[in-house]
ZAZA-12121 format. One line per 2 residues: their letters; for each residue x, y, z of N, C-alpha, C. Coordinates in pm, 1 decimal. Layout:
N
a> X/Y/Z/X/Y/Z/X/Y/Z ~ ...
% end
This chain:
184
xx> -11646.7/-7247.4/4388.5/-11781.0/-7287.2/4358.0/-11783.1/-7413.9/4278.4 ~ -11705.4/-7484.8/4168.2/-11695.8/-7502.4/4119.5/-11662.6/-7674.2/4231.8
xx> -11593.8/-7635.8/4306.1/-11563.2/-7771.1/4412.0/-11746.5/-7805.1/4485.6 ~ -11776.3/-7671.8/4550.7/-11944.4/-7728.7/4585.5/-12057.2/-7797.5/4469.5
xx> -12029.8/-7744.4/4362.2/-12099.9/-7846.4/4274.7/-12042.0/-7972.0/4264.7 ~ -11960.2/-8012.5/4223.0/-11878.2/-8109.0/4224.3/-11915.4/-8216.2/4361.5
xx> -11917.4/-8132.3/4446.3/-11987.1/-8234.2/4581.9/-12089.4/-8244.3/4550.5 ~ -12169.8/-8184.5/4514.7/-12294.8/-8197.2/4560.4/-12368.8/-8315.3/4440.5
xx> -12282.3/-8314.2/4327.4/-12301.2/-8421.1/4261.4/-12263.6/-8554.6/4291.8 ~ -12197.6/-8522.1/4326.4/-12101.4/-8655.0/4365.3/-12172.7/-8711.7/4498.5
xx> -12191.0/-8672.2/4581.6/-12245.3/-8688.9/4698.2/-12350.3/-8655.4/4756.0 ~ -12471.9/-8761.2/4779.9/-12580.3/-8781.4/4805.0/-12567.1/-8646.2/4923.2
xx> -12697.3/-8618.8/4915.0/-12760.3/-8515.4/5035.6/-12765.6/-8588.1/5159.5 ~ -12647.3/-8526.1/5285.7/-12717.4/-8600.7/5422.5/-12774.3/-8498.2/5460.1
xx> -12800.7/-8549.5/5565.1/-12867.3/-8482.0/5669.7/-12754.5/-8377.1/5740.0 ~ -12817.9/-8262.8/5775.1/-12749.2/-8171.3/5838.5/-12686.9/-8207.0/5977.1
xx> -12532.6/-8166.5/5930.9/-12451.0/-8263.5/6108.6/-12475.1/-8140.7/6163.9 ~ -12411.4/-8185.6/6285.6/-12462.8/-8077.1/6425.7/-12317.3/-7983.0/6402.4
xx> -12241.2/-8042.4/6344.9/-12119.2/-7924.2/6305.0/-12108.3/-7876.2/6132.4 ~ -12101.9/-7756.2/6148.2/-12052.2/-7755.3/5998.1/-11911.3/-7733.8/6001.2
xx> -11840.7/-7724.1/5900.4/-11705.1/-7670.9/5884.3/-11720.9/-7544.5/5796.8 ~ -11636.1/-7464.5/5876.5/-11665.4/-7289.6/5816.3/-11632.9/-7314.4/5649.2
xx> -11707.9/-7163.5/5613.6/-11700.8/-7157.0/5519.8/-11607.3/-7086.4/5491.8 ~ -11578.5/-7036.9/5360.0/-11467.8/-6961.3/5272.1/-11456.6/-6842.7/5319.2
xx> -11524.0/-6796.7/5336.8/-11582.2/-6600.2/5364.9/-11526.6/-6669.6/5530.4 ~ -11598.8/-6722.5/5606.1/-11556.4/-6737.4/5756.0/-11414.8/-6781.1/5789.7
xx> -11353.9/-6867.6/5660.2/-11216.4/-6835.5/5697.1/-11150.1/-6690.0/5641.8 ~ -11179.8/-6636.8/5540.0/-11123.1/-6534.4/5499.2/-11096.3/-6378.1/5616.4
xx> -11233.2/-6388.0/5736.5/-11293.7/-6355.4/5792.3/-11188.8/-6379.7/5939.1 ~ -11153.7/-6478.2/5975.6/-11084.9/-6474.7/6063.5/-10922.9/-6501.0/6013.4
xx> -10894.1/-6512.3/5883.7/-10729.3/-6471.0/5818.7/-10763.0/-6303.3/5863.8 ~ -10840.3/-6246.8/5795.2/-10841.8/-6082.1/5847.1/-10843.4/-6048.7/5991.7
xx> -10890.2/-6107.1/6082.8/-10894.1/-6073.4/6202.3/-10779.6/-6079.1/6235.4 ~ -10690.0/-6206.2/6229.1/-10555.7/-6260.4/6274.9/-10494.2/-6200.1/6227.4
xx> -10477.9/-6132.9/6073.1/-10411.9/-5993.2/6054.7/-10391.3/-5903.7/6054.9 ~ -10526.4/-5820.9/6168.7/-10527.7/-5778.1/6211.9/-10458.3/-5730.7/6331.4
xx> -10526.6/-5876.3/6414.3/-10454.7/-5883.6/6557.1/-10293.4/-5861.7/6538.1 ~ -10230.6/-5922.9/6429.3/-10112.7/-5893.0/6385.0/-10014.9/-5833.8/6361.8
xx> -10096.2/-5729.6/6309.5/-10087.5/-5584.6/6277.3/-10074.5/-5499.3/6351.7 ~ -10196.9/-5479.0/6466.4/-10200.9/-5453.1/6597.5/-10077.0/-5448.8/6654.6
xx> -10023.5/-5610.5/6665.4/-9919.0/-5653.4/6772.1/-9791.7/-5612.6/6704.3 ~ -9793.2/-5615.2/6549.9/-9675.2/-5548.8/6511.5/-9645.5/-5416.8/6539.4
xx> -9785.8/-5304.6/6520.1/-9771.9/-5152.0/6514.5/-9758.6/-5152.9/6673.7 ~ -9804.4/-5224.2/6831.2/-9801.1/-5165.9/6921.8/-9607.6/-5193.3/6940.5
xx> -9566.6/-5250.4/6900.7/-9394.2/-5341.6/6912.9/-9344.8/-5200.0/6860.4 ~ -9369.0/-5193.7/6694.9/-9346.1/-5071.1/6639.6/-9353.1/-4934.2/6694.2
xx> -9448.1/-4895.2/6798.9/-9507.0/-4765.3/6845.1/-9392.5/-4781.0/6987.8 ~ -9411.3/-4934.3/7054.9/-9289.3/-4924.5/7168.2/-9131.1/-4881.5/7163.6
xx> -9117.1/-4968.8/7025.3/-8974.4/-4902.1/6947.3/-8952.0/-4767.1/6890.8 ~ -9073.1/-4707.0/6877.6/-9035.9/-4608.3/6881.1/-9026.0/-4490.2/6986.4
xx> -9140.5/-4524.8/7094.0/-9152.9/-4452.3/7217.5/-8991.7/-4483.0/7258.3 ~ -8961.3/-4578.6/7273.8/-8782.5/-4618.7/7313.7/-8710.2/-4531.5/7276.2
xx> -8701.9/-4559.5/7116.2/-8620.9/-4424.5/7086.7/-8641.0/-4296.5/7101.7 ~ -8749.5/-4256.8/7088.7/-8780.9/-4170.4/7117.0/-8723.8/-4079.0/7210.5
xx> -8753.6/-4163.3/7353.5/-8708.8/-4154.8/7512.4/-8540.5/-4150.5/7515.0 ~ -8490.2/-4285.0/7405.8/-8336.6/-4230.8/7384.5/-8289.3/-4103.5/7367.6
xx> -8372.5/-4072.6/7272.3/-8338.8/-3980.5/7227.7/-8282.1/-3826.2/7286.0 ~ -8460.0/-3842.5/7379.7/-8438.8/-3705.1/7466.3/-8357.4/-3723.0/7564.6
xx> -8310.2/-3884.6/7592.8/-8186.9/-3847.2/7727.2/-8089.9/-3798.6/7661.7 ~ -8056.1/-3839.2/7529.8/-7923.1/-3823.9/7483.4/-7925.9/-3646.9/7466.3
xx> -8031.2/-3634.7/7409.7/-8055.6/-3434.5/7406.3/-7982.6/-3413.4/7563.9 ~ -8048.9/-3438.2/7667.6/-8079.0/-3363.5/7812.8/-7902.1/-3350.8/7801.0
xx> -7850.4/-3494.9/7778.2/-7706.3/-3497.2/7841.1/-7640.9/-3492.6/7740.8 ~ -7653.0/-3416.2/7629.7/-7614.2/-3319.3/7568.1/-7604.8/-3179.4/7536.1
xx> -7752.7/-3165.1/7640.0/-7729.7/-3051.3/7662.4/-7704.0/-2965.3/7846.8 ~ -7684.0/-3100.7/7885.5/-7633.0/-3098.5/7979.1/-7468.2/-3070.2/8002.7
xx> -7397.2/-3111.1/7897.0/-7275.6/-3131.1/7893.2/-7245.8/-2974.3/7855.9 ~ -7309.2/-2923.2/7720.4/-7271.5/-2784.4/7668.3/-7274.9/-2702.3/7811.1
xx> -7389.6/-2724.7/7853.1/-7427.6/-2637.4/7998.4/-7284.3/-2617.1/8087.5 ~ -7247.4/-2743.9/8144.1/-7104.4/-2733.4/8213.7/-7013.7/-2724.9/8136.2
xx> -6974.8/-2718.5/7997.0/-6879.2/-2641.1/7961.4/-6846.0/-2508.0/7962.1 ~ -7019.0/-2472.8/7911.5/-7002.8/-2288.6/7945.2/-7040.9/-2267.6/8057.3
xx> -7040.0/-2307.7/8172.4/-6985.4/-2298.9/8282.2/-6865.5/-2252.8/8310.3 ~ -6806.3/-2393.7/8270.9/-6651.4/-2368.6/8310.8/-6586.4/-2266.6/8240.7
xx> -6654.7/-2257.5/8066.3/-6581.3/-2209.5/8026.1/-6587.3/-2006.8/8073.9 ~ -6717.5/-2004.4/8119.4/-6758.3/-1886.4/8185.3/-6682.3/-1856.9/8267.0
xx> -6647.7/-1966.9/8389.6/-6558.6/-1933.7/8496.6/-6415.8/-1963.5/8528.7 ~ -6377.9/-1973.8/8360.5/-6194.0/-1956.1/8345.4/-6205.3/-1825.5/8322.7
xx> -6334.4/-1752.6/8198.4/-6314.6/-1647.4/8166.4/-6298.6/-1483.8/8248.0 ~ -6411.1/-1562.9/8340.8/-6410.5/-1452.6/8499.4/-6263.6/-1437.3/8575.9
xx> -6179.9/-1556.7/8576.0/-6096.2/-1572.2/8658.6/-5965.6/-1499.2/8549.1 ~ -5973.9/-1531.3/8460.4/-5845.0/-1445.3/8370.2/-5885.2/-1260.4/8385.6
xx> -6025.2/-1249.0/8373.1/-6049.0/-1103.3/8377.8/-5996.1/-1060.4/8542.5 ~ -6047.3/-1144.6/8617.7/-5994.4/-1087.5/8725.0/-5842.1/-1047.2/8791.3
xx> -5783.9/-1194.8/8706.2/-5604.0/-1165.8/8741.5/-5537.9/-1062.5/8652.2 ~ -5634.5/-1021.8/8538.2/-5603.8/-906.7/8461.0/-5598.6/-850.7/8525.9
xx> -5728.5/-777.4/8560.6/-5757.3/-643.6/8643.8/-5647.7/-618.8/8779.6 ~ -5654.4/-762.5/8824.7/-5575.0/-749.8/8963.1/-5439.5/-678.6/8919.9
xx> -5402.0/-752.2/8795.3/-5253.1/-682.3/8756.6/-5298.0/-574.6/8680.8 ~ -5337.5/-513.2/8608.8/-5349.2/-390.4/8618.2/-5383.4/-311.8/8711.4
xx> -5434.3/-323.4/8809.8/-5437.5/-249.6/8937.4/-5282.9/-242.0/9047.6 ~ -5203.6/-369.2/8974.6/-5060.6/-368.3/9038.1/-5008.0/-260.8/8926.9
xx> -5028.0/-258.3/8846.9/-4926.6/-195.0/8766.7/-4916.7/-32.4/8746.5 ~ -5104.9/8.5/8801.8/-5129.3/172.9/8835.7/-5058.0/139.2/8945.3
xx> -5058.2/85.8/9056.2/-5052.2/140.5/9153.0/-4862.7/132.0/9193.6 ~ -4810.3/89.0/9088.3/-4663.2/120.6/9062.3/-4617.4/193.9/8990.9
xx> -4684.8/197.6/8888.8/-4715.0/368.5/8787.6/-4714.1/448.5/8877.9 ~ -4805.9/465.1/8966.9/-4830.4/579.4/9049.0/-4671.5/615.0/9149.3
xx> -4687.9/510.6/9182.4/-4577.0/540.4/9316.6/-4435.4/557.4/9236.9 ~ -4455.9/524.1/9109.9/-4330.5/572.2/9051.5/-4318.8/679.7/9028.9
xx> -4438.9/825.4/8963.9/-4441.3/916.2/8943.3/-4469.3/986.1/9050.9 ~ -4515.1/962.8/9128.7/-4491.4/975.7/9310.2/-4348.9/1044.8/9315.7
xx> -4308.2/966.0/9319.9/-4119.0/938.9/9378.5/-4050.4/1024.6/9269.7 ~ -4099.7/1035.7/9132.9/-4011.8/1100.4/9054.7/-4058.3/1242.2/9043.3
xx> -4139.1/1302.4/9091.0/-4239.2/1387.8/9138.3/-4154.7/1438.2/9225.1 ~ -4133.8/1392.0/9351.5/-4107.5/1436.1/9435.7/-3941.8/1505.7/9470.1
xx> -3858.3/1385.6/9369.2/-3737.6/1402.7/9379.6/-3720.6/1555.4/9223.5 ~ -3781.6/1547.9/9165.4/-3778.0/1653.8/9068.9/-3864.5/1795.6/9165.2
xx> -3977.3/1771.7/9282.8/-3972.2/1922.2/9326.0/-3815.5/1946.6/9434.6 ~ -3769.6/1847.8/9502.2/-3657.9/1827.9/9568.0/-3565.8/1908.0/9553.5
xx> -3540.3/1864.3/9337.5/-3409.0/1940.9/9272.2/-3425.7/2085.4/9247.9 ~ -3551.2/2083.4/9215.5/-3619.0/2206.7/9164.3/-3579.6/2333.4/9316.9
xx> -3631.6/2288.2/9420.8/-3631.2/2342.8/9523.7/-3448.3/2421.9/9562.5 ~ -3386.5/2280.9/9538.2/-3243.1/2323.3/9573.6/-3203.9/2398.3/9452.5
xx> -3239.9/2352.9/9353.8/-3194.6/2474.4/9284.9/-3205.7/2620.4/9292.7 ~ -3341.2/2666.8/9362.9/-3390.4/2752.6/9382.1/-3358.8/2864.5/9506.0
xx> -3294.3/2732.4/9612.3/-3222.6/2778.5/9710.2/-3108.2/2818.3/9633.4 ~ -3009.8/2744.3/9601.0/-2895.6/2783.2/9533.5/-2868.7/2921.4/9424.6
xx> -3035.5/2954.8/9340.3/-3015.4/3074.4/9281.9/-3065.9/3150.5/9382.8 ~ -3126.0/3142.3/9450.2/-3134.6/3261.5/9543.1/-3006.9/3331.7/9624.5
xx> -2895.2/3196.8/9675.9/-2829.0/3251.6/9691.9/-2690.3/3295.2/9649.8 ~ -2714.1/3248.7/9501.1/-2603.6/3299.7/9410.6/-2676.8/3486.1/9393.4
xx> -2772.4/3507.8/9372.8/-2858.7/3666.9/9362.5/-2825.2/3702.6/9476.2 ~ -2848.3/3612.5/9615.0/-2800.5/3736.3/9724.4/-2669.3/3754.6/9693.7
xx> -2562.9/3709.0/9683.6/-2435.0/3722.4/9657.9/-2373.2/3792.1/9578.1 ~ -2478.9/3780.9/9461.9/-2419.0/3900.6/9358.5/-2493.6/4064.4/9385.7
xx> -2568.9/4026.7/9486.0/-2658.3/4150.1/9528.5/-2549.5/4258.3/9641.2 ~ -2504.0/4134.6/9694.2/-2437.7/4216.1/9837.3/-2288.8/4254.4/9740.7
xx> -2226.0/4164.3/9659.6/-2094.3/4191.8/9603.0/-2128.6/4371.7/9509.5 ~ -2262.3/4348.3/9460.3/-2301.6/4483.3/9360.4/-2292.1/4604.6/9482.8
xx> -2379.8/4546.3/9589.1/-2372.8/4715.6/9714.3/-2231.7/4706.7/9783.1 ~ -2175.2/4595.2/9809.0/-2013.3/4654.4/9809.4/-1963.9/4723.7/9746.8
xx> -1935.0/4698.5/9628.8/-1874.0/4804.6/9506.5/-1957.7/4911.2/9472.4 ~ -2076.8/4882.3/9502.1/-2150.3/4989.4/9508.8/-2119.7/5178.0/9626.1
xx> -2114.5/5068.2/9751.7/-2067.7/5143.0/9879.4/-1925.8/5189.2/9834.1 ~ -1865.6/5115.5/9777.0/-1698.5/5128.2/9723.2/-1657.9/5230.5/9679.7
xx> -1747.8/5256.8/9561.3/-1748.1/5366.8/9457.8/-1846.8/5486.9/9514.5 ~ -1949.3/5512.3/9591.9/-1956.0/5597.1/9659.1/-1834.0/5640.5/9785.8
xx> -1808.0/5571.7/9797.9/-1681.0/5659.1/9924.6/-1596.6/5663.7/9810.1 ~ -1537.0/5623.6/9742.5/-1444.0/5688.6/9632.0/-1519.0/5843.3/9582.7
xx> -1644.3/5888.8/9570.1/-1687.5/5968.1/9498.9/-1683.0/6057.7/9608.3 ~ -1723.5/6019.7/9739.0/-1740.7/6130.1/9801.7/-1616.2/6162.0/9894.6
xx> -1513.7/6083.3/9861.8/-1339.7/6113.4/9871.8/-1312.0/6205.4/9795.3 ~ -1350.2/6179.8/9677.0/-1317.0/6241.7/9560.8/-1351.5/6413.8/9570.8
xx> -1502.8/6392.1/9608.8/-1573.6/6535.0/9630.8/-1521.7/6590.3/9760.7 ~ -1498.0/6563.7/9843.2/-1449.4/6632.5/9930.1/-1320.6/6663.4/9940.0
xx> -1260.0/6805.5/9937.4/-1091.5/6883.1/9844.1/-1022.6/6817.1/10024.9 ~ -907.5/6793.1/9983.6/-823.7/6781.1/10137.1/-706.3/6860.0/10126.7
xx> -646.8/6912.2/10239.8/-519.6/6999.0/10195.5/-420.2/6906.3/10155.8 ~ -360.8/7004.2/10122.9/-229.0/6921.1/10032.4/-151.7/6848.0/10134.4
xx> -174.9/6888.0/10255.4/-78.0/6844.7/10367.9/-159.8/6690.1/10406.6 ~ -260.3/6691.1/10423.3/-318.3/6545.5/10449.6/-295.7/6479.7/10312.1
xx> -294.2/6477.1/10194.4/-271.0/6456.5/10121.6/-129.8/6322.6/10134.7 ~ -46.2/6463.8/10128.3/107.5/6376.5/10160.5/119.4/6291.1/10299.1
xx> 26.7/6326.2/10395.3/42.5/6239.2/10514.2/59.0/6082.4/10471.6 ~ -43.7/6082.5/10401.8/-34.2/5897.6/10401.6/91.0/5856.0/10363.3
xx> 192.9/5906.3/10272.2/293.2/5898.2/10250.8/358.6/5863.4/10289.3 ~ 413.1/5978.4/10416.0/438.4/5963.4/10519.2/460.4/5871.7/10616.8
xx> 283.3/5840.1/10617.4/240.8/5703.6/10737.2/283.5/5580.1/10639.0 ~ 318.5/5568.0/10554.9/369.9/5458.7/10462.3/513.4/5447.7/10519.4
xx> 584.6/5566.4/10479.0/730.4/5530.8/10546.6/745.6/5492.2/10706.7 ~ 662.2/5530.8/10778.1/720.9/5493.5/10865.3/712.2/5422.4/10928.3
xx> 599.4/5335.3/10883.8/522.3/5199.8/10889.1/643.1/5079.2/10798.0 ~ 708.8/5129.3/10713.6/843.6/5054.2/10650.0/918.1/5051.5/10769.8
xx> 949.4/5186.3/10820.8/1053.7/5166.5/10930.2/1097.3/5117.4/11011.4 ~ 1177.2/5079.3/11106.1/1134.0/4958.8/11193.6/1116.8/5012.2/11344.9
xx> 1030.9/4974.2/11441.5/956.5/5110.3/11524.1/1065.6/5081.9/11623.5 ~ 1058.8/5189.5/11744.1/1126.7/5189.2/11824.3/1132.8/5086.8/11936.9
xx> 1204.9/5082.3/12014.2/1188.6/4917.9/12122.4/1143.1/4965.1/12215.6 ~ 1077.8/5079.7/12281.2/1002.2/5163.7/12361.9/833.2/5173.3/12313.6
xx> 871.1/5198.1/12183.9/742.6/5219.9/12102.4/685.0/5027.4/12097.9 ~ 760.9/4948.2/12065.5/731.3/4807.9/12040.1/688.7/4727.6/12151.8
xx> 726.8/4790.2/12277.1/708.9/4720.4/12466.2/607.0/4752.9/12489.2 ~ 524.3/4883.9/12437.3/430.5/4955.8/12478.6/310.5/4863.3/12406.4
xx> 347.9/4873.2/12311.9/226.5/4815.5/12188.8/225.6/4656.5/12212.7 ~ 320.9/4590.1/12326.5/321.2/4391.9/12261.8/199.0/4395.9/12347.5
xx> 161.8/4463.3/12515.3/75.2/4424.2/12565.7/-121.6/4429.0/12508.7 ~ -69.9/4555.2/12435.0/-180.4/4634.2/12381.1/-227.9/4492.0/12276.4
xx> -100.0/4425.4/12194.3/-193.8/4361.2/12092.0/-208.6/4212.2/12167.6 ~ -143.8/4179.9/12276.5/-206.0/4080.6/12368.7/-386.1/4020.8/12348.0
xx> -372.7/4190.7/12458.7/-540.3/4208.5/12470.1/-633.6/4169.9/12342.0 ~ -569.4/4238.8/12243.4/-655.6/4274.7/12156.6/-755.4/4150.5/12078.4
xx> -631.5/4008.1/12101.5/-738.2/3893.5/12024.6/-828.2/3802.9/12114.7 ~ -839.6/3865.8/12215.0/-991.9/3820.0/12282.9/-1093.9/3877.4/12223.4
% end
């Protein structure tokens, strides 16, 4: 203000030109606009830089979480594939378990069996040896029980000596054909 007085003293009154030159407020007025516009052009730069990153951002998410994705994938389908060569070998290993106790099974009813043959016929054996001596000792008893004369008695005696003796060569011609026959 202090400059418009100063003119206006100093310098006669013209006449109004067909231009003025803005005033203080009208420049202040378009400094604000232009810092505006400014402002504007800075925050839309600002709002692009950040939409940018932004957008970085979420690719870097996607293909990050894109990446976890095919790891547990893979890592899913090592884990399937070890369970399975497990199982596969444990299914080798019953099924050799098995055929082992199979086989040892079989060779133990095998032994079992022959053994069984074998005591059976160690029992028949001691069965038939018991009714031999059994039969034995009954004809001894009923030798025994039945009295013989004294004369059969001494016969066997007898038939002992003369069975030592040496037989006659009449008696021996008669008997070679007889025992010929006999071993057919």
């Amino acid at each position: 203000m202090a400059t418009k007085s100063m003119a206006t003293k100093s310098a006669p009154r013209k006449a109004p030109a067909a231009k003025k030159s803005p005033s203080l407020m009208t420049k202040i007025g378009d400094a604000v606009e232009a810092a505006k516009a400014k402002a504007q052009e800075i925050g839309a730069s600002i709002s692009k830089r950040a939409e940018g990153a932004a957008a970085e951002a979420k690719r870097d998410v996607r293909k990050a979480a894109t990446a976890v994705e095919k790891k547990a994938r893979t890592a899913k389908t090592q884990v399937q594939r070890k369970v399975h060569a497990v199982e596969v070998d444990a299914k080798k290993a019953l099924g050799k378990a098995e055929r082992t106790v199979k086989s040892k099974v079989r060779a133990v009813k095998a032994d079992g069996e022959r053994a069984l043959v074998k005591a059976e016929r160690v029992v028949k054996r001691k069965v038939k040896e018991a009714a031999t001596g059994a039969r034995k000792a009954a004809v001894k008893v009923e030798q025994a029980m039945t009295a013989k004369p004294a004369a059969k008695r001494a016969a066997p005696a007898a038939k002992k000596a003369a069975v030592k003796a040496p037989p006659s060569r009449k008696a021996a011609a008669k008997k070679a054909p007889a025992s010929k026959a006999a071993p057919k």
